[in-house]
FIMAR-660997 format. One line per field, with one value per residue: residue number from 0; y, z, x of N, C-alpha, C in turn; residue in three letters. Coordinates in nm, 4 decimals. Each point is the difference from the previous one (the first is absolute). Layout:
BEGIN
num: [NUM,...]
n_v: [Y,...]
n_w: [Z,...]
n_u: [X,...]
ca_v: [Y,...]
ca_w: [Z,...]
ca_u: [X,...]
c_v: [Y,...]
c_w: [Z,...]
c_u: [X,...]
residu: [ala,...]
! end
This chain:
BEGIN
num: [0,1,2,3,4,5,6,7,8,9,10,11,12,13,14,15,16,17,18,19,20,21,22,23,24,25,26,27,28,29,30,31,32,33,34,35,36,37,38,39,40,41,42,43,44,45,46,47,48,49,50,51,52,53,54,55,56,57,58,59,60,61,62,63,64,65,66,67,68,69,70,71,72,73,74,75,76,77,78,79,80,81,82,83,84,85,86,87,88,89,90,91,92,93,94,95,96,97,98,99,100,101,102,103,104,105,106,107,108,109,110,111,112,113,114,115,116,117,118,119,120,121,122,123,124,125,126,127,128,129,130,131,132,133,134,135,136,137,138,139,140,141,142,143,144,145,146,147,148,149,150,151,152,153,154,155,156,157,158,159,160,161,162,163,164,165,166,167,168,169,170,171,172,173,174,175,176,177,178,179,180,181,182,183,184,185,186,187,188,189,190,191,192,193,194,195,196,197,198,199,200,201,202,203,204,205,206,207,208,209,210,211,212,213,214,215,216,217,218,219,220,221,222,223,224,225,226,227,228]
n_v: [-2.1441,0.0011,0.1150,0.0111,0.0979,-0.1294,0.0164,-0.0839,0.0431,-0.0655,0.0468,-0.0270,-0.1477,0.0902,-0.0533,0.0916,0.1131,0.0429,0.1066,-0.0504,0.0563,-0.1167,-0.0815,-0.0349,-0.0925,0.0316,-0.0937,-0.0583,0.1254,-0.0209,-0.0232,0.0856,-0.0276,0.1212,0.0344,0.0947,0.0358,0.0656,0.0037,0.0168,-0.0982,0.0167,0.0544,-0.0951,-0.0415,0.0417,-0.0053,-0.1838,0.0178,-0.0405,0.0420,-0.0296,-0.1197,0.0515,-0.0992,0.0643,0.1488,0.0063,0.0143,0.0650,0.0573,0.0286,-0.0468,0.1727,0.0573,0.0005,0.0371,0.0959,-0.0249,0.0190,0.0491,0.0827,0.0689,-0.0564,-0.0140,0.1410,-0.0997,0.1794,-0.0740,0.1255,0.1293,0.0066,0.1518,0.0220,0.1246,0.0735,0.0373,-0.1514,-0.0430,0.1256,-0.0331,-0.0945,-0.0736,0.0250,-0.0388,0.0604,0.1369,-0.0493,-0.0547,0.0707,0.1013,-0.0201,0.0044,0.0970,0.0453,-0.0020,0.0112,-0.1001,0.1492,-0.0024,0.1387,-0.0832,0.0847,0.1111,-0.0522,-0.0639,-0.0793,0.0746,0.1086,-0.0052,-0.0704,0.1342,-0.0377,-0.0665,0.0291,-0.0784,-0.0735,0.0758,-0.0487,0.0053,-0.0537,-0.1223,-0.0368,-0.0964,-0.0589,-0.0647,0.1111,0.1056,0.0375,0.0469,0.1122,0.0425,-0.0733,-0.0235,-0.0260,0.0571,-0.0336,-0.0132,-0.1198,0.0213,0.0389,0.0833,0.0449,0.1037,0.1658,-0.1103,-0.0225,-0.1559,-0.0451,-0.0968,-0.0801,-0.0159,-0.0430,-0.0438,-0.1119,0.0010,-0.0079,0.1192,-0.0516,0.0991,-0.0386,0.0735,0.0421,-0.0802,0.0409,-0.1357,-0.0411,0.0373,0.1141,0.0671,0.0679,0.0497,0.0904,-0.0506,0.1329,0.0831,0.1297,0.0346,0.0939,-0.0500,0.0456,-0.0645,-0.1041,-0.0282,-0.1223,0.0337,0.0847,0.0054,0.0770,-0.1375,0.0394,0.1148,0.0442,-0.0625,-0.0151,-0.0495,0.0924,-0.0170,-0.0025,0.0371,0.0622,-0.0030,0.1185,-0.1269,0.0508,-0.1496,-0.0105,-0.0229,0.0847,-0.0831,0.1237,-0.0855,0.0964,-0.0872,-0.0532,0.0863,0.0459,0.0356,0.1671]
n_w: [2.8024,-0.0633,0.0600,0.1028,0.0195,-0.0887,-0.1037,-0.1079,-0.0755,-0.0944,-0.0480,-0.1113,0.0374,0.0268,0.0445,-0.0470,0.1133,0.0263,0.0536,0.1344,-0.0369,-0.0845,0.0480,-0.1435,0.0035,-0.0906,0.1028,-0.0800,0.0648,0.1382,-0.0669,0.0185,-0.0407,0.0292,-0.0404,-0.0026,0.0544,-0.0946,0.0070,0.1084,-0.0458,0.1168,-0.0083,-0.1331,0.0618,0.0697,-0.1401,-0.0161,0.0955,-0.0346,0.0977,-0.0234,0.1088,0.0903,-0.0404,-0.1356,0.0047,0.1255,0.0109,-0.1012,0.0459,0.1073,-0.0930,-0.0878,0.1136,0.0586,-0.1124,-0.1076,0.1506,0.0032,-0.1398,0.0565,-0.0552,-0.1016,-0.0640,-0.0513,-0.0240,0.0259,0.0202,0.0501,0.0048,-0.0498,-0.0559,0.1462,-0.0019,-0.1134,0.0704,0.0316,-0.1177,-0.0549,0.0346,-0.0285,0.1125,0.0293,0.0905,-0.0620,-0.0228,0.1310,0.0182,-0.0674,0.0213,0.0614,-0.0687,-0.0155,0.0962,-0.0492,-0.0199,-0.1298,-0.0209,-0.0345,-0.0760,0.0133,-0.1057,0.0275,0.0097,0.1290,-0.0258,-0.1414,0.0593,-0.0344,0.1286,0.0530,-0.0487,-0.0876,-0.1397,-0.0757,-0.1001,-0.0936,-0.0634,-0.1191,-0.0276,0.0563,-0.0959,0.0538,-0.0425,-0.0211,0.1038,-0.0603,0.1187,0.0277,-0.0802,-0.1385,0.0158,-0.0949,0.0139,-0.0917,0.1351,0.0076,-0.0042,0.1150,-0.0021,0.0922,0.0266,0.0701,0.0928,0.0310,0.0533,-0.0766,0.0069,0.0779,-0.0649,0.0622,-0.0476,0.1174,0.0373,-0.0779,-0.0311,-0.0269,-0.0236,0.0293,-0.0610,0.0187,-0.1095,-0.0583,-0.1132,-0.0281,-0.1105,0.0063,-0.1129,0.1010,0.1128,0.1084,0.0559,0.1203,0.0216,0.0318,-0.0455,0.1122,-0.0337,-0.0125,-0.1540,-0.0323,-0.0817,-0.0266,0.0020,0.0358,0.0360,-0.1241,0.0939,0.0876,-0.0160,-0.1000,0.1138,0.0496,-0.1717,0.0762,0.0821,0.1741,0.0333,0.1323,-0.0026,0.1363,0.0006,0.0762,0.1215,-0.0281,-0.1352,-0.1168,-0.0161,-0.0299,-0.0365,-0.1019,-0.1515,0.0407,0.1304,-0.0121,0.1350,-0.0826,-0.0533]
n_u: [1.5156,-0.1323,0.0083,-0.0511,0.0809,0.0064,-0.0031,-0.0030,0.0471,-0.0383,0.0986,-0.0049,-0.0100,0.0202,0.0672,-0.0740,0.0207,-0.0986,0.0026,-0.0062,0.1323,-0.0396,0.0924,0.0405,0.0684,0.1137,-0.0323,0.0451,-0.0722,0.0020,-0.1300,-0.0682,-0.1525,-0.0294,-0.1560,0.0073,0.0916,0.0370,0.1372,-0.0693,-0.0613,-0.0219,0.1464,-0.0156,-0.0644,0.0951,0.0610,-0.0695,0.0559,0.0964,-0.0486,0.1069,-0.0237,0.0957,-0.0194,-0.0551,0.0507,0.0298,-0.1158,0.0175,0.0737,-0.0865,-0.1298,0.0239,0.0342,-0.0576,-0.0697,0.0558,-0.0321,-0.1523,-0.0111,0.0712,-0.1267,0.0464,-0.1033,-0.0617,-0.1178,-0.0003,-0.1211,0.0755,-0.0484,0.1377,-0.0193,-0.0778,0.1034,-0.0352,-0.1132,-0.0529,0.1482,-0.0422,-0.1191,0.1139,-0.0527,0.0949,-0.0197,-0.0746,0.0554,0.0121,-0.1224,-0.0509,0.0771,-0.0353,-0.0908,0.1082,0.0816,0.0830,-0.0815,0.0439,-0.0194,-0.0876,0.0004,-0.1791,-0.0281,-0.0704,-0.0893,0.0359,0.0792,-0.0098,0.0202,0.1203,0.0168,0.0089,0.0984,-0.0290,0.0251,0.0676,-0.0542,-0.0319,-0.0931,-0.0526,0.1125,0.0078,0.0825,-0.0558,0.1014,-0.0411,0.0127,-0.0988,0.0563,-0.1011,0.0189,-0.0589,-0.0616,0.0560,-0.1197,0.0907,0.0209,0.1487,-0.0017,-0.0371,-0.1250,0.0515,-0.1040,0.0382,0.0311,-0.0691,0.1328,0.0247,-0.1101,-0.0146,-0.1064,-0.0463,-0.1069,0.0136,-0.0645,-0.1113,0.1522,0.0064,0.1038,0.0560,0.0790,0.1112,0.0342,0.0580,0.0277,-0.0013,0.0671,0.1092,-0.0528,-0.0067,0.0591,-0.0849,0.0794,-0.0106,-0.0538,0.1383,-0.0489,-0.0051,0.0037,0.0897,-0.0575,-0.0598,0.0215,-0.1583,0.0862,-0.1555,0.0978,-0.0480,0.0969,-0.0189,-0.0941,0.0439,0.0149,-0.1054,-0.0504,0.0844,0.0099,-0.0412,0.0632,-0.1466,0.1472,-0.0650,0.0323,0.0505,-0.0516,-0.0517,-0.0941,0.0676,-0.1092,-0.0211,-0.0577,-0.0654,-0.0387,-0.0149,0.0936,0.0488,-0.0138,-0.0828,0.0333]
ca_v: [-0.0253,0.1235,0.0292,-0.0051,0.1021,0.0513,-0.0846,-0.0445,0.0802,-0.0695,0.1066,-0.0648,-0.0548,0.0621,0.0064,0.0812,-0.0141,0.1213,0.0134,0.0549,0.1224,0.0286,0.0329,-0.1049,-0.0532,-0.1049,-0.0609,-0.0335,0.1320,0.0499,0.0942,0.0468,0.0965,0.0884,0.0607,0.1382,0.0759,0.1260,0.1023,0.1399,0.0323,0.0200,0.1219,0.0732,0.0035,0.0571,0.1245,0.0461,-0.0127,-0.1927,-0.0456,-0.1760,-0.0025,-0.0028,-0.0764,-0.1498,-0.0663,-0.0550,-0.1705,-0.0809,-0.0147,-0.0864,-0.1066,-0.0592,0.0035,-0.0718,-0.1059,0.0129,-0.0508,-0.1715,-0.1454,-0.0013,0.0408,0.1278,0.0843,0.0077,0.0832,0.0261,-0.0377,0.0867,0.1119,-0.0146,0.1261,0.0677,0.1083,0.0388,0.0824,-0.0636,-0.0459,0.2026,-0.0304,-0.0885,-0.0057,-0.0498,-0.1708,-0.1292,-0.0011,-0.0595,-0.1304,-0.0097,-0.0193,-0.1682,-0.1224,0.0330,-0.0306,-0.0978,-0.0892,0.0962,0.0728,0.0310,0.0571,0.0406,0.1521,-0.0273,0.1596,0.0891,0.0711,-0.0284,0.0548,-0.1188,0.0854,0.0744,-0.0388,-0.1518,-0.0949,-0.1287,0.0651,0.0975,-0.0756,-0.0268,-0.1510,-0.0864,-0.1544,-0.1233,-0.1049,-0.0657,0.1043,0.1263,0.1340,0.1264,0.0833,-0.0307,-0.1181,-0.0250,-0.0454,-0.0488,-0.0248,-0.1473,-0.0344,0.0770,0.1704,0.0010,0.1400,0.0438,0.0867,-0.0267,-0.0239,-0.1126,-0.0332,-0.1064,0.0083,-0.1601,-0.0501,-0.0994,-0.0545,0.0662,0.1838,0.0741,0.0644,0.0711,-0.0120,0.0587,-0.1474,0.0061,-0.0201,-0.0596,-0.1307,-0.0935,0.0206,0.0564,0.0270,0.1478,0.0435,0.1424,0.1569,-0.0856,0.1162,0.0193,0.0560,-0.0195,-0.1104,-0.1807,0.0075,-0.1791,-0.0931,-0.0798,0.1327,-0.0028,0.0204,-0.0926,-0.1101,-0.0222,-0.1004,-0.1908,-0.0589,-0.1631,-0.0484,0.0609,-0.0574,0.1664,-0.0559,0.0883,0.0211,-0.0044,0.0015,-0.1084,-0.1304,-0.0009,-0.1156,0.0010,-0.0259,-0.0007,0.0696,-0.0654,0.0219,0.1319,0.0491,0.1403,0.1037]
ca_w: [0.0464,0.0243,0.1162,-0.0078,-0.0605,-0.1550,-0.1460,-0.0812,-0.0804,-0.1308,-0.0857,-0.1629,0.0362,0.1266,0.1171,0.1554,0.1520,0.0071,0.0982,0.0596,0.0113,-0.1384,-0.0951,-0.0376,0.0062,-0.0709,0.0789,-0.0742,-0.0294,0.1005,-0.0512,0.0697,-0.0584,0.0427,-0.0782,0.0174,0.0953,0.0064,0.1202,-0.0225,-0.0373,0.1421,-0.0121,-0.1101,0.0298,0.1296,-0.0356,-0.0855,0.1149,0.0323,0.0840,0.0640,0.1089,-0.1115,0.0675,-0.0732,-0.0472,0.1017,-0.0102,-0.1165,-0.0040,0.1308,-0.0556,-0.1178,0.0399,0.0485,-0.1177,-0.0447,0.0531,0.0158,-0.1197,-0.0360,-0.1338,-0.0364,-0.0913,0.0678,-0.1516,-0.0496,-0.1289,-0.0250,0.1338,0.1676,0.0707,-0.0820,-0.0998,-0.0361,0.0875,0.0923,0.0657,0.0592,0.0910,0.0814,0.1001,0.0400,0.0353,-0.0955,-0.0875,0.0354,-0.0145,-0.1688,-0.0273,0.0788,-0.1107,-0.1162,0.0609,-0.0716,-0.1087,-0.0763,0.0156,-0.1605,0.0054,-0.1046,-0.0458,0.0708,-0.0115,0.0933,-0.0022,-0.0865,0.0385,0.1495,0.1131,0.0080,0.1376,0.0673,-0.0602,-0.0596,-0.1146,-0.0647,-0.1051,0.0034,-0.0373,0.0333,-0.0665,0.0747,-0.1037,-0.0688,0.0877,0.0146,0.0919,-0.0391,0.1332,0.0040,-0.0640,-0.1153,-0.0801,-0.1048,0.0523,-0.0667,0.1233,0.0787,0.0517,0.1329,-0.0035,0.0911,-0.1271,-0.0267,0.1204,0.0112,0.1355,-0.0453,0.1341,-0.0087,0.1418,0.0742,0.1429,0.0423,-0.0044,-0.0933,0.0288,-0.1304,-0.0238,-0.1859,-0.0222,-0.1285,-0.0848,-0.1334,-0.0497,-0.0689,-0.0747,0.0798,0.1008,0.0545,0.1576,0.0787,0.0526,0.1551,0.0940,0.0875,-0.0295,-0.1241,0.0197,-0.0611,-0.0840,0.0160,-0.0966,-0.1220,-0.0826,-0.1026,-0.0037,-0.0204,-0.1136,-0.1436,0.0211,0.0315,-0.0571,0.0430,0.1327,0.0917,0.1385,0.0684,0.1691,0.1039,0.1490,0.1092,0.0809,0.0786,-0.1172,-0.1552,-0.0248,-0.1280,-0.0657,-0.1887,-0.0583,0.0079,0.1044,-0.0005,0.0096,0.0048,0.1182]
ca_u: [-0.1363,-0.0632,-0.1175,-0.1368,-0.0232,0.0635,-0.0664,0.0926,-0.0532,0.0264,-0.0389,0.0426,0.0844,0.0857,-0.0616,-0.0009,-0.0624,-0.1172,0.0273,-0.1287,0.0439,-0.0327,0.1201,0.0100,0.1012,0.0565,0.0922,0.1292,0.0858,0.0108,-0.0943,-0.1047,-0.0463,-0.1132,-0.0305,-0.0748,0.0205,-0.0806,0.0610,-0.0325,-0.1654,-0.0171,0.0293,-0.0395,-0.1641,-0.0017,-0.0452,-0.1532,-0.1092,-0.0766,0.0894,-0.0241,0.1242,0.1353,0.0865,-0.0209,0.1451,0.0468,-0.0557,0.0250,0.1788,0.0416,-0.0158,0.1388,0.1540,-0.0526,0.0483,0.1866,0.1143,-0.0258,0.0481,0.1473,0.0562,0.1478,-0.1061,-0.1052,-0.0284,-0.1458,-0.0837,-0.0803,-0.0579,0.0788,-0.0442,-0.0953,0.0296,0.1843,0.1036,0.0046,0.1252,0.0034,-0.0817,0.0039,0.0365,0.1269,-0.0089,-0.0430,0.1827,0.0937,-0.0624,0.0351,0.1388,0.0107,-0.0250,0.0698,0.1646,0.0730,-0.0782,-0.0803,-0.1223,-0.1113,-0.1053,-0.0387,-0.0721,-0.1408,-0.1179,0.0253,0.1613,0.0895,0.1521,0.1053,0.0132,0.0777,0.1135,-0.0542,0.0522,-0.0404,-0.0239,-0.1174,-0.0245,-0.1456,-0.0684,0.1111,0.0050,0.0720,-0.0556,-0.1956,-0.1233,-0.0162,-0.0868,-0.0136,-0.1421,-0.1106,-0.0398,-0.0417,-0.0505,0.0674,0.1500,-0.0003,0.0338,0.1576,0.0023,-0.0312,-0.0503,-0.0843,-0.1124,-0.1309,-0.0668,-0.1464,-0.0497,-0.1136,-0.0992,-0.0664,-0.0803,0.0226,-0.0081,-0.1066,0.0274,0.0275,0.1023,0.0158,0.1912,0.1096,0.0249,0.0721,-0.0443,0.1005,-0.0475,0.0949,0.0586,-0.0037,-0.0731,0.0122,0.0211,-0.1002,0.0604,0.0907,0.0296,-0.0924,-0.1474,0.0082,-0.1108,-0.0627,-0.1027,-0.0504,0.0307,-0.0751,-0.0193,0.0574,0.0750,0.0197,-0.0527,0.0951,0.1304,-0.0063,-0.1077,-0.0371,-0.0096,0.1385,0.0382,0.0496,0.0907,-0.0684,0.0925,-0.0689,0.0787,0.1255,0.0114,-0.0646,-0.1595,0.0228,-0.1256,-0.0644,-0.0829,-0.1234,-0.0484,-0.0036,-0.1091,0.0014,-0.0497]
c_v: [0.1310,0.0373,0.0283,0.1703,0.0351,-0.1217,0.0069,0.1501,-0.0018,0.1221,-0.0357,-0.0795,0.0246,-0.0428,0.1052,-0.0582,0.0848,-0.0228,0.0718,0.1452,0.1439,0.0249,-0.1067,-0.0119,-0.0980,-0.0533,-0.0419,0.1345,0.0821,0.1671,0.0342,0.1234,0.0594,0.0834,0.1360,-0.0121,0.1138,0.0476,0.1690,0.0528,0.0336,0.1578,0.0926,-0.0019,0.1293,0.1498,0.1140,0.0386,-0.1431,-0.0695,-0.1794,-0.0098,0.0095,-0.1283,-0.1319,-0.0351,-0.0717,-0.1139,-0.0825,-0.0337,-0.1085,-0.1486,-0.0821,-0.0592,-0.2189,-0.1514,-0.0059,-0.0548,-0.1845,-0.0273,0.0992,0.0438,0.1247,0.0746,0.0198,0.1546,0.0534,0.0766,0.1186,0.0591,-0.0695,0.0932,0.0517,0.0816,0.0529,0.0819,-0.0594,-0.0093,0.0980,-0.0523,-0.1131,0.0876,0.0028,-0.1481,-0.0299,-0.0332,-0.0763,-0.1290,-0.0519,-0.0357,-0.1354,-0.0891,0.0633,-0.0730,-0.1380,-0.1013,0.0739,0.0113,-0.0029,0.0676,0.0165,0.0628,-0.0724,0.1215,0.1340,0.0565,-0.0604,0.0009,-0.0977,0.1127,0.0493,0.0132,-0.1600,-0.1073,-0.0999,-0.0115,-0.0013,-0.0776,-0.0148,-0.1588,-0.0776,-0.1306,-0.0571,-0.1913,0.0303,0.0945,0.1030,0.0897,0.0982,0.0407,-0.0079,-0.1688,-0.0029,-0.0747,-0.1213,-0.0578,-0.1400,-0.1069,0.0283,0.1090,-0.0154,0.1662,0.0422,0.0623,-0.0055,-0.0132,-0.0893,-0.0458,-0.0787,0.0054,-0.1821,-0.0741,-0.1383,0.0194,0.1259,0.1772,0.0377,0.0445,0.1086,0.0450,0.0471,-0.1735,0.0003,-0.1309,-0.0681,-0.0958,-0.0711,0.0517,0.2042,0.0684,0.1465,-0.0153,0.0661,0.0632,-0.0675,0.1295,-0.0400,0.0829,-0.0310,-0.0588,-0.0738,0.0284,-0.1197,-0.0500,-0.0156,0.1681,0.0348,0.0386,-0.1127,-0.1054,-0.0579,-0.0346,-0.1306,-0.0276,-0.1197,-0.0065,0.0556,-0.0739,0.0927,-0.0854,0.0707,0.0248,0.0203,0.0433,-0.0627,-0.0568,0.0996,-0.1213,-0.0198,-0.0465,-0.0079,0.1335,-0.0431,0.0601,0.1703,0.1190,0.1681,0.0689,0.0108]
c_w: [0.0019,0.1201,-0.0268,-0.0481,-0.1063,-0.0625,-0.1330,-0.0890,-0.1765,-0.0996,-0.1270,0.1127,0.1313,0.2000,0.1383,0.1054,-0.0177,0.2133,0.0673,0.0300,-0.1145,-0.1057,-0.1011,0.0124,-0.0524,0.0502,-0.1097,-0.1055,0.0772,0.0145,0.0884,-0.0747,0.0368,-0.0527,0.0800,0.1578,0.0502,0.1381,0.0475,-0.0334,0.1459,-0.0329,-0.0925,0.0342,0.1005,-0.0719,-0.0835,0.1990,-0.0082,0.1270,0.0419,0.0386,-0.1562,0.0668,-0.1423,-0.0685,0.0813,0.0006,-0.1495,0.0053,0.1080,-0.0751,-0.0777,0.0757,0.0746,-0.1426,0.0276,0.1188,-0.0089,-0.0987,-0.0262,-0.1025,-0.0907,-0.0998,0.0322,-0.1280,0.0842,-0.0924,-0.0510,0.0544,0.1773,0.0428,-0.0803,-0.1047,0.0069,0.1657,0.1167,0.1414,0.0734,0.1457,0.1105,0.1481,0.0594,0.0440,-0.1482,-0.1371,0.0490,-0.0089,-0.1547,-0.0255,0.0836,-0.0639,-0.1633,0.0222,-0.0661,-0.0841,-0.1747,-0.0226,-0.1403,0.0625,-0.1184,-0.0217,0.0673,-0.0928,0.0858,0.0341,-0.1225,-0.0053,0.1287,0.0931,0.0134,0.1171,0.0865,-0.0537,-0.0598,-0.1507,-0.0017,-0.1078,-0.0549,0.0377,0.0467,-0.0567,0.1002,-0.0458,-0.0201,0.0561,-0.0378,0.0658,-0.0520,0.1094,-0.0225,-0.1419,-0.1370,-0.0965,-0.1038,0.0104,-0.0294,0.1613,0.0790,0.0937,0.1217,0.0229,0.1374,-0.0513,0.0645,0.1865,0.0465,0.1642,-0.0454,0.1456,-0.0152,0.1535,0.0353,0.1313,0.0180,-0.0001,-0.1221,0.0026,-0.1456,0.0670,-0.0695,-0.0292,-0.1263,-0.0852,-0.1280,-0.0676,-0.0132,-0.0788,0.0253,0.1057,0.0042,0.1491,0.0495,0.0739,0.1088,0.0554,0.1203,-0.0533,-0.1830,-0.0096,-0.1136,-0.1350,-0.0097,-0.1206,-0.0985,-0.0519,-0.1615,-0.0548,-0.0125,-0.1146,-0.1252,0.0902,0.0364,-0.0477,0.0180,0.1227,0.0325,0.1605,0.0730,0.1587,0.0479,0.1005,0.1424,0.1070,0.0319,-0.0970,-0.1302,-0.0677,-0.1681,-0.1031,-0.1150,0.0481,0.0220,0.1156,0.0147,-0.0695,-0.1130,0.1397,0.1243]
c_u: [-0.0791,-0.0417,-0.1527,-0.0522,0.0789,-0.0669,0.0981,-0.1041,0.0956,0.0149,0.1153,0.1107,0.0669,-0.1481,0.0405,-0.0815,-0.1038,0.0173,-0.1499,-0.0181,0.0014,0.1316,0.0410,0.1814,0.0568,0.1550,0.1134,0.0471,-0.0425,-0.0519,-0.1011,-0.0597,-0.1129,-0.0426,-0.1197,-0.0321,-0.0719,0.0306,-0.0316,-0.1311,-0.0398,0.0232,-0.0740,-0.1605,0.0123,0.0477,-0.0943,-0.1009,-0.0978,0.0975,0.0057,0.1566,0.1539,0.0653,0.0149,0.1642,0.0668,-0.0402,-0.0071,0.1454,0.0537,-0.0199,0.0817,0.1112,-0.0013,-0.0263,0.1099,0.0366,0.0170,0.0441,0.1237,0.0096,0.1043,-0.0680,-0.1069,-0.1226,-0.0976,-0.0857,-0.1000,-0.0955,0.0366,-0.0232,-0.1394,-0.0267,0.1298,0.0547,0.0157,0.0770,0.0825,-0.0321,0.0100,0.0914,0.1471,-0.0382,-0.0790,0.0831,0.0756,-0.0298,0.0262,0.1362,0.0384,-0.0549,0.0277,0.1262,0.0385,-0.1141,-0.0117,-0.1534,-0.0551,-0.1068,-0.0736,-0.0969,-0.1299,-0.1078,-0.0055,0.1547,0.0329,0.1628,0.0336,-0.0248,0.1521,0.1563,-0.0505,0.1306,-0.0660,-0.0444,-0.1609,-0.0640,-0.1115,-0.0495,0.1352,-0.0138,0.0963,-0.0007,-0.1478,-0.0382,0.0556,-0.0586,-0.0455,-0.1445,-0.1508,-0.0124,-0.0526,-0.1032,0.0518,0.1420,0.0139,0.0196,0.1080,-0.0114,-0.0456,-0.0402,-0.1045,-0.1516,-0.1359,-0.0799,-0.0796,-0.0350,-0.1141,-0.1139,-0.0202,-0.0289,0.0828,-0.0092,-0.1413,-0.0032,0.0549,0.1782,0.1026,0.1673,0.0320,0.0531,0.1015,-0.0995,0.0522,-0.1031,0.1369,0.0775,0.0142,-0.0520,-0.0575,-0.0031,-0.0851,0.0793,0.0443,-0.0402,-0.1363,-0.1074,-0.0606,-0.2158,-0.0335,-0.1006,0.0030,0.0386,-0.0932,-0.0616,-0.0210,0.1383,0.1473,-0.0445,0.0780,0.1439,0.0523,-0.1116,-0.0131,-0.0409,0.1363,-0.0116,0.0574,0.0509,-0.0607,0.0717,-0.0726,0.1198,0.1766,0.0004,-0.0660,-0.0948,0.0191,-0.1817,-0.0061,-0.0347,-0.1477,-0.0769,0.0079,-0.1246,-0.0041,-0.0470,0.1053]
residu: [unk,unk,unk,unk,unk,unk,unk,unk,unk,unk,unk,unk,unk,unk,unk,unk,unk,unk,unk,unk,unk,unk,unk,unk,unk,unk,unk,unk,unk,unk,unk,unk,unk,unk,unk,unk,unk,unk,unk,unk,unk,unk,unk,unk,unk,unk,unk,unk,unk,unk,unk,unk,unk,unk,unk,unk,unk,unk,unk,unk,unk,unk,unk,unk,unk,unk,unk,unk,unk,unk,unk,unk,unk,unk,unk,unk,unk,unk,unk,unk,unk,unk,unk,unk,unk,unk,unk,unk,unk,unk,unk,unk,unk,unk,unk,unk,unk,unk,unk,unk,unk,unk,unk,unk,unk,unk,unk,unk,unk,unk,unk,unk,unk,unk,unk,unk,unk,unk,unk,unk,unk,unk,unk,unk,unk,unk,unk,unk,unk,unk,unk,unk,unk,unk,unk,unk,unk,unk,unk,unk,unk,unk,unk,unk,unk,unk,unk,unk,unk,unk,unk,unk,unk,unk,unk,unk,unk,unk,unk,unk,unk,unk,unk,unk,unk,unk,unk,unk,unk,unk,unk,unk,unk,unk,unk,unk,unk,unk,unk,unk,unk,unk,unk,unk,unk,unk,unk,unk,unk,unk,unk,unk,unk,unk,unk,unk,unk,unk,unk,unk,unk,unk,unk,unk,unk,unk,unk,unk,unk,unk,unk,unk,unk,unk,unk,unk,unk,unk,unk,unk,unk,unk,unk,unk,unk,unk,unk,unk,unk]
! end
């Protein structure tokens, strides 16, 4: 039975979960996938003198740990700029190394190449990859244009706006038609680019169906209803 904060999400045949949490999940391979994190961007602003609270790894990890426990999962992909930059993971915290390694510990791990961490992270474990073929789905980090059906790709950061109930409301959101998806950023500071960006455009020339992550439930909107800006 679904809950009210997950939605069926269709990608070449295969039915995932899109989670209000922003993670997609493929329950009959006990999968959980998250895409740009961007662990450490807090630190890394704080040594340009951009100061903002350090607390987004902690709080992006406390989230993860917290999936992985609920659906039990024994794999676990991520989808690329899990760390802000190559020197990130230098930078993590003792408690927030330790949080990580708690949703590493006995699951297998895929790490995949990002813009922002091309290179695997360092003494973590797990494997390194540009790209992950799983039957019909191919992960990878940034989204292809020219991909064949199958691809599941972060990268882009989508977020939709669209009016209801008299207001204006604007969500990260994922993004599919069917024949594949994109994730939105799981990291906390992570930020958004609007679905009806041109940037999106050459990749769902038919249309797309943006999950809205709400609090307690995933909204499910047409291309239609989605607002630019």
């Amino acid at each position: 039975m679904i809950r009210r904060d997950e939605a069926v999400l269709a990608v070449a045949g295969v039915e995932f979960l899109a989670t209000a949490d922003g993670a997609l999940v493929w329950p009959e391979e006990s999968l959980v996938v998250v895409s740009d994190l961007h662990l450490e961007k807090g630190s890394s602003f704080a040594e340009r003198r951009v100061l903002l609270p350090p607390y987004d790894t902690a709080e992006t990890l406390k989230r993860l740990i917290r999936l992985l426990s609920r659906f039990g999962a024994r794999r676990l992909i991520f989808l690329g700029d899990s760390f802000h930059d190559r020197r990130a993971d230098a930078r993590l915290a003792p408690r927030d190394r330790e949080a990580l390694q708690r949703c590493i510990h006995g699951r297998d791990i895929f790490w995949i190449a990002g813009n922002h961490d091309p290179d695997p992270p360092a003494g973590l474990g797990g494997t390194a990859t540009p790209e992950l073929a799983i039957g019909p789905v191919l992960f990878r980090h940034e989204p292809s244009a020219r991909a064949e059906p199958g691809e599941i790709a972060g990268h882009l950061h989508p977020v939709a706006r669209v009016a209801t109930r008299g207001r204006s409301l604007r969500r990260r959101c994922f993004a599919g038609d069917g024949r594949r998806a994109i994730l939105p950023a799981f990291g906390a500071y992570a930020g958004g680019l609007n679905v009806r960006d041109a940037a999106f455009a050459p990749l769902f020339p038919d249309g797309f169906t943006a999950h809205l992550m709400g609090d307690e439930r995933v909204f499910a909107f047409p291309k239609a209803r989605c607002l630019g800006g």
